[in-house]
C-alpha positions, -999 to 999 in steps of 0.1 A, spaced: 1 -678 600 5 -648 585 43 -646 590 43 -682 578 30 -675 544 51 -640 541 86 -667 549 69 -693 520 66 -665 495 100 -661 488 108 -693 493 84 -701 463 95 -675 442 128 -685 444 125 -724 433 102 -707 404 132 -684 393 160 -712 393 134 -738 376 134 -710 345 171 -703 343 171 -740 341 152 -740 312 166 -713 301 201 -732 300 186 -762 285 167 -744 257 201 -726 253 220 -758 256 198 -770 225 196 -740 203 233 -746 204 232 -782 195 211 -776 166 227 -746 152 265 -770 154 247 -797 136 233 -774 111 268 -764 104 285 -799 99 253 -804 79 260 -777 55 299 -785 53 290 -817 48 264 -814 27 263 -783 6 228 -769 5 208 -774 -29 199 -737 -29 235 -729 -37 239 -753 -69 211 -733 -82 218 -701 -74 256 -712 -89 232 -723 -121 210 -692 -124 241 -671 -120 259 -685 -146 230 -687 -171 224 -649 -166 257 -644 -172 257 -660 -202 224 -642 -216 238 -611 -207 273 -617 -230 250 -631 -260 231 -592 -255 255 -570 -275 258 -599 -300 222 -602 -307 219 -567 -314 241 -570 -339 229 -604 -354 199 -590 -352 206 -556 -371 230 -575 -394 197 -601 -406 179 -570 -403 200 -550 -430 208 -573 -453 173 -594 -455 151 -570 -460 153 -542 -491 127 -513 -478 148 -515 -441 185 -514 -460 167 -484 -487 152 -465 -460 183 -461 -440 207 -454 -466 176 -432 -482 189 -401 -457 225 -403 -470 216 -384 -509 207 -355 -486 236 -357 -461 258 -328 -472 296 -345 -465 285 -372 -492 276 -345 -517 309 -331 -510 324 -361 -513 303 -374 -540 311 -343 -559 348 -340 -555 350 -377 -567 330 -371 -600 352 -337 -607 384 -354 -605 367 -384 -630 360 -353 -654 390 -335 -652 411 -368 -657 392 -369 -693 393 -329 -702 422 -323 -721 419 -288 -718 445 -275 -746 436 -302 -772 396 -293 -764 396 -259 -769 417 -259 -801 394 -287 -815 359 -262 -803 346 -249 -837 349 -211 -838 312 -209 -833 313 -225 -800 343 -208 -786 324 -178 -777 298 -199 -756 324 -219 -742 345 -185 -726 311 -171 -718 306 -200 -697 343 -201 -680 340 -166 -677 374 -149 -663 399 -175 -660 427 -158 -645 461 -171 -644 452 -214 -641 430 -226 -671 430 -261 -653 418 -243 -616 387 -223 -633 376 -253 -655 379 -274 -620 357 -253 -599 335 -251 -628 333 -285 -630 327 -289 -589 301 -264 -590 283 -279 -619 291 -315 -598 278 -302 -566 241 -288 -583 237 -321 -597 245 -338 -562 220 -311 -541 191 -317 -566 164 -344 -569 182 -362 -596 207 -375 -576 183 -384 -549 161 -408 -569 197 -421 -582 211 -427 -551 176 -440 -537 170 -461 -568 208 -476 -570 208 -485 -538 174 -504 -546 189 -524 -572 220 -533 -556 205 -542 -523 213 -579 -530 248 -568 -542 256 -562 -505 260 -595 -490 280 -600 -520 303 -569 -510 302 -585 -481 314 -621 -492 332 -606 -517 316 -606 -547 292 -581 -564 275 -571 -594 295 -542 -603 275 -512 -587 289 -524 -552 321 -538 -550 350 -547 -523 388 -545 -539 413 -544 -515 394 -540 -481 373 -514 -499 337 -511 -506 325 -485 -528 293 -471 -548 297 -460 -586 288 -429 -596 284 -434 -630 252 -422 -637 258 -388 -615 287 -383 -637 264 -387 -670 242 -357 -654 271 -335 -648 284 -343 -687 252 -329 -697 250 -302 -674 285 -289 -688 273 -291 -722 241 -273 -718 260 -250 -697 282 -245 -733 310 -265 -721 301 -290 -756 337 -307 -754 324 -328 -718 302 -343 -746 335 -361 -756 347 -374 -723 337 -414 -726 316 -431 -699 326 -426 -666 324 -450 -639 342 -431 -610 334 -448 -572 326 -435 -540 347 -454 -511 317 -462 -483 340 -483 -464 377 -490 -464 394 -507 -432 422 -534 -434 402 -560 -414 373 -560 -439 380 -590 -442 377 -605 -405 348 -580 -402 334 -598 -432 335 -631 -416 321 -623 -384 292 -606 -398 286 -637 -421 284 -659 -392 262 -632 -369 240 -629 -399 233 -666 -398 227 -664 -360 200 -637 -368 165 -637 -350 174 -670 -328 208 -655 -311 183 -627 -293 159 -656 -283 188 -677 -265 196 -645 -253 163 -640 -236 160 -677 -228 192 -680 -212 181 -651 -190 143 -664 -183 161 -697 -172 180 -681 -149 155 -665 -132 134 -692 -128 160 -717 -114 172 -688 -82 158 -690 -50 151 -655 -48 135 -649 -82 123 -609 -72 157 -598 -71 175 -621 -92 148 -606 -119 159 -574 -108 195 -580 -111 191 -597 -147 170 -571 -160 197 -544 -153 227 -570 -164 211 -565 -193 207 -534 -201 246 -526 -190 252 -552 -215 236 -528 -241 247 -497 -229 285 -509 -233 278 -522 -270 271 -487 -273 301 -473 -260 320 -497 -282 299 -482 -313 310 -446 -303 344 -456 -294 351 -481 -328 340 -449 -347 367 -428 -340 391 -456 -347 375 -467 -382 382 -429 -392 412 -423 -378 428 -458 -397 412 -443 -426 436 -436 -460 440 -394 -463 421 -399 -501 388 -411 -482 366 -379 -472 366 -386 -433 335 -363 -432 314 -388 -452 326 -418 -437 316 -406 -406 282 -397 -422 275 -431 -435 292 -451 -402 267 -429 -383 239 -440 -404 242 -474 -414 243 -483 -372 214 -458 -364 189 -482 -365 215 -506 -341 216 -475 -318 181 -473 -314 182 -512 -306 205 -505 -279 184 -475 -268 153 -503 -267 172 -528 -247 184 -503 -220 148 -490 -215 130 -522 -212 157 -535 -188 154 -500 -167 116 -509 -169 117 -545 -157 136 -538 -130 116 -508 -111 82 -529 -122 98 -557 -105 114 -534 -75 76 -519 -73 58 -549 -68 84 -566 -42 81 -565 -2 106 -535 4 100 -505 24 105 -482 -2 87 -501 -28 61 -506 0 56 -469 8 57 -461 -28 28 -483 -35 3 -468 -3 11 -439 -20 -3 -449 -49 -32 -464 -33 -39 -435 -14 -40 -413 -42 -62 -433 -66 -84 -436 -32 -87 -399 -27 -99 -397 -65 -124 -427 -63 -140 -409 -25 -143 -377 -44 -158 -391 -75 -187 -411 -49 -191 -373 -36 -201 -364 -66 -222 -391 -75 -204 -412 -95 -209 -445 -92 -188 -477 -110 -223 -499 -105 -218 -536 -112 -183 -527 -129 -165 -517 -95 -169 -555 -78 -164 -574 -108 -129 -554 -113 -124 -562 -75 -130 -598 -80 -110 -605 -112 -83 -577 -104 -56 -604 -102 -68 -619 -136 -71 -586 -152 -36 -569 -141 -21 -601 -155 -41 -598 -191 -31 -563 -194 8 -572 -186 3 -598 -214 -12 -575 -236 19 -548 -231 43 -577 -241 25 -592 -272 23 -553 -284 59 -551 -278 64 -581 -294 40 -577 -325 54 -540 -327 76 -540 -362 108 -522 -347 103 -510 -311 126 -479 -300 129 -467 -263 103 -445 -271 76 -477 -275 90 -492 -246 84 -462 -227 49 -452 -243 37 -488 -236 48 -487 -197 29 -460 -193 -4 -470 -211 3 -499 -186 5 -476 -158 -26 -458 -168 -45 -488 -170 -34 -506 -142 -47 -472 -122 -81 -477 -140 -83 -509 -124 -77 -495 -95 -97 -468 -94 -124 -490 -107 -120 -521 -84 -145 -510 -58 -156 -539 -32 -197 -546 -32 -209 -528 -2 -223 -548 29 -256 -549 33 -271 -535 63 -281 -565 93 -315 -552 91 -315 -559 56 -302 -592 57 -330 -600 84 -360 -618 73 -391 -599 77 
């Protein structure tokens, strides 16, 4: 019998092993079956997935052109609509040493196109004339060269002092609603554009240096009539196709930044794989950004190198630098909160690394918490409410970062960093604080 069972054994095992490969083929034989009509489904029948993801492309796309002109719309609206923004950043300029220069070399050549120097001195009454040489000193061989650097110097004291400051601060007051008028065209006099040119007058710095020169004994600038010599700011031959576009990006203004953002939101939402789409987007973004300012530094070395030889290239410079600082630190803004959009959204996806980086975290804001119950520090009814609302709370503070960011009057990269980490630090407290109840013991939760 025993022989028996040892020849059914195999015999057995043998049906067994053919009735799985049989299986095995059919299972296969269907796998294949399905996977061949999955395919003529999708030629077919293009998935819906794709159509969206088609969509959401081309919306982000779309936000991510309308970045660089939002900035300027923005910054454009910006300037020109409100007075304390335009005055506080062309306040720096009255200090900025290639305007004084410039400023200064503008107001000599009004004055010496007025001093007659022959006619003057002959006309000087005999009383004067020894004040007056006094106050040339040595002239040496050019009468016309010594008067002119006295002139500059005299030029350049009144440019360096206070005076011209409030002047320049005070003017640029008045005028402020001048500018869109330069801009269109127009103007009030103290700001004009002639021939692709816009420039400042520096009349009343020229009425200080006339009465610096006569206190200084020079009495014959008292004759020279009222100056109204200009200061070029801006001269380019396409002024005028400049003009326009920032006519039509200063009516776009605060909404072309919201479509922006929209456009980009939208997209995000309509992908199938909103994590990394959101990731993607957010660094789109800020590339957009970061080649707006490119452009800036590279359009600045055009605009002064198509400049005329009479315009000081120095001060140009000076004022192109300044009047787009304030655009600069836009772009500065947008490239920071794209940078931190993307690695809060990389952190809080599935990844390995993202994954590891998180324990990490968690293991480190553990340690703290086990050496502060060493010590006796206890979070008491704090720690389980934390752990109960965590979800509700981590999504209030992420609220509360955006409305500051919002509410916050003009954000740099610096706000956008500082509030990302007062986010970080809180988001730790959380965690450090969001301590589960303990159990109780069975015997404890056993009646008496």
């Amino acid at each position: 019998m025993a022989d028996d069972a040892a020849r059914a054994g195999p015999s057995e095992l043998e049906r067994l092993r053919a009735r799985v490969a049989v299986l095995e083929a059919e299972r296969a034989e269907h796998t294949a079956r399905a996977e061949n009509a999955e395919r003529a489904l999708r030629a077919a029948h293009p998935p819906r997935h794709r159509l969206r993801s088609l969509a959401a492309a081309l919306l982000i796309v779309l936000g991510c052109v309308l970045a660089p002109l939002s900035l300027v719309a923005a910054w454009s609206a910006d300037l020109v609509g409100d007075t304390d923004r335009y005055v506080d950043t062309v306040a720096p300029l009255a200090k900025d040493r290639d305007v004084q220069n410039a400023a200064a070399d503008a107001v000599t050549g009004a004055v010496m196109h007025h001093l007659d120097l022959p006619a003057l001195l002959q006309s000087v009454a005999p009383a004067d004339r020894p004040l007056v040489t006094e106050a040339l000193g040595r002239l040496g061989p050019s009468l016309e060269s010594a008067v002119r650097s006295f002139v500059h110097d005299k030029a350049r004291a009144v440019v360096a002092s206070d005076a011209f400051e409030r002047i320049w601060t005070e003017a640029n007051r008045r005028i402020h609603g001048a500018v869109d008028e330069a801009l269109t065209g127009g103007g009030d006099g103290t700001v004009t554009l002639d021939d692709d040119t816009v420039s400042v007058d520096l009349g009343p710095v020229a009425e200080q240096v006339k009465r610096r020169l006569v206190d200084s004994g020079l009495t014959v600038a008292g004759r020279i009539p009222e100056l109204h010599t200009r200061l070029t700011v801006v001269e380019s031959e396409d002024i005028g196709k400049v003009r326009t576009y920032v006519r039509l990006l200063r009516l776009a203004g605060f909404w072309l930044p919201v479509l922006a953002v929209l456009l980009i939101a939208a997209g995000v939402l309509l992908a199938a794989h909103r994590r990394r789409t959101l990731i993607t987007a957010a660094l789109c973004f800020a590339f957009a950004a970061l080649v707006l300012g490119v452009a800036l530094t590279v359009f600045r070395g055009v605009y002064l190198d198509a400049l005329p030889s009479a315009v000081s290239r120095p001060a140009a410079g000076s004022v192109y630098d300044t009047l787009i600082r304030h655009l600069r630190a836009g772009v500065r803004t947008v490239v920071a909160l794209g940078v931190v959009i993307a690695t809060a959204a990389w952190l809080s996806g599935p990844g390995r690394w993202a994954g590891g980086a998180r324990q990490i975290w968690h293991s480190g804001i553990g340690a703290a918490r086990g050496t502060a119950d060493r010590l006796g520090l206890r979070t008491g009814p704090v720690g389980p409410f934390a752990h109960r609302f965590r979800t509700w709370i981590t999504w209030l503070l992420v609220a509360g970062a955006v409305v500051a960011y919002a509410l916050w009057p003009y954000p740099t990269g610096w706000v956008v960093a500082g509030l990302a980490l007062a986010l970080l630090f809180a988001l730790s407290l959380v965690d450090f604080l969001a301590e589960e109840a303990p159990h109780p013991h069975p015997r404890e939760r056993t009646a008496p």
